[in-house]
C-alpha positions as CSV (number, residue, x, y, z in Angstrom):
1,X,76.6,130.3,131.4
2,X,74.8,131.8,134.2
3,X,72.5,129.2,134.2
4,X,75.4,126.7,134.8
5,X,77.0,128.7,137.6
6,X,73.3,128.9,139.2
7,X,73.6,124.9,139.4
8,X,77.1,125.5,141.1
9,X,79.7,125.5,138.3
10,X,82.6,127.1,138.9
11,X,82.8,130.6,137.8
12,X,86.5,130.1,136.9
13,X,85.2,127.1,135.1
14,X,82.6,128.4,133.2
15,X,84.4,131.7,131.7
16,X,87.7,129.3,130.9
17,X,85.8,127.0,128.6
18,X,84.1,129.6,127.2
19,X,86.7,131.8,126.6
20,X,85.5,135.0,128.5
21,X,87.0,137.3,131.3
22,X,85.8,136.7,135.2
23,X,85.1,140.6,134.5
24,X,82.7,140.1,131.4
25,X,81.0,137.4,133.4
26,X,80.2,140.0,135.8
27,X,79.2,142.5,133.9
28,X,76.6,140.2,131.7
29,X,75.5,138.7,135.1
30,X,74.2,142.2,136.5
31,X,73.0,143.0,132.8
32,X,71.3,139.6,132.0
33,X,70.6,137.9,135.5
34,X,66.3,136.9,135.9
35,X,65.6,137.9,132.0
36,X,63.9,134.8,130.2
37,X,65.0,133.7,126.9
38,X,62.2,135.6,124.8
39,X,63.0,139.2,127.1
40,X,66.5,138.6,126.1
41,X,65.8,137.9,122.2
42,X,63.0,141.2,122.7
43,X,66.0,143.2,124.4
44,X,68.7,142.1,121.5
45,X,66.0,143.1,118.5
46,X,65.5,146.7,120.4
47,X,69.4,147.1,120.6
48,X,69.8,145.9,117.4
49,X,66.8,148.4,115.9
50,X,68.4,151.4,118.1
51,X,71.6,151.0,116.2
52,X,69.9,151.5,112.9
53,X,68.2,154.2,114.3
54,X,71.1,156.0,115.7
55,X,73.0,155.3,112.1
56,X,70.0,157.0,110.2
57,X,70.1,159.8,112.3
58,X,74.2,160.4,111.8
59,X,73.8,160.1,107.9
60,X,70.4,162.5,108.1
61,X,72.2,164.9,110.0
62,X,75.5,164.7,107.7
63,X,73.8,165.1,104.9
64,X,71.6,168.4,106.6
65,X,75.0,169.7,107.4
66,X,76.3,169.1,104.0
67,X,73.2,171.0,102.2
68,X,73.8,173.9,104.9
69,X,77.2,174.3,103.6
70,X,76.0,173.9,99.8
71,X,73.5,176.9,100.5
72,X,75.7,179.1,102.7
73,X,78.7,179.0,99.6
74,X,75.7,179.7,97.4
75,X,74.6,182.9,99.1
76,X,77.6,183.9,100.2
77,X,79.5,183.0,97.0
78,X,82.8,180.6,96.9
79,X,85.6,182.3,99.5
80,X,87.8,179.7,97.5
81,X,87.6,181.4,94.5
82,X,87.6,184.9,95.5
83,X,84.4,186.3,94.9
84,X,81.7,187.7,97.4
């Protein structure tokens, strides 16, 4: 798309047929304008790695907070069942 606007497409054009805001043309414009094809695939396959990462690190962290819990009603006994 950008590519097709650099040749002197129509912006209005170009987002119609594609289906795509004026807006969201923008935005991938300032976010995607000079990369090549293999920087774009290398930027995709690091967002794409992050998001895994970032999932790990949410189910690692539930499951710490999880075990925390398990040990403090172990120490502390069960305040749900009226002991201390």
């Amino acid at each position: 798309m950008l590519k097709e606007v650099e040749a002197g497409a129509a912006i209005a054009d170009v987002c119609r047929r594609t289906g795509i805001s004026v807006a969201t043309f923008h935005r991938w414009k300032a976010k995607y304008e000079g990369l090549e094809l293999s920087e774009l695939r290398r930027m995709k396959s690091l967002e794409s790695e992050n998001a895994q990462l970032m999932r790990l690190l949410a189910d690692t962290l539930l499951e710490k907070n999880t075990l925390e819990e398990l040990v403090r009603k172990k120490a502390w006994g069960d305040p749900s069942k009226g002991t201390l």
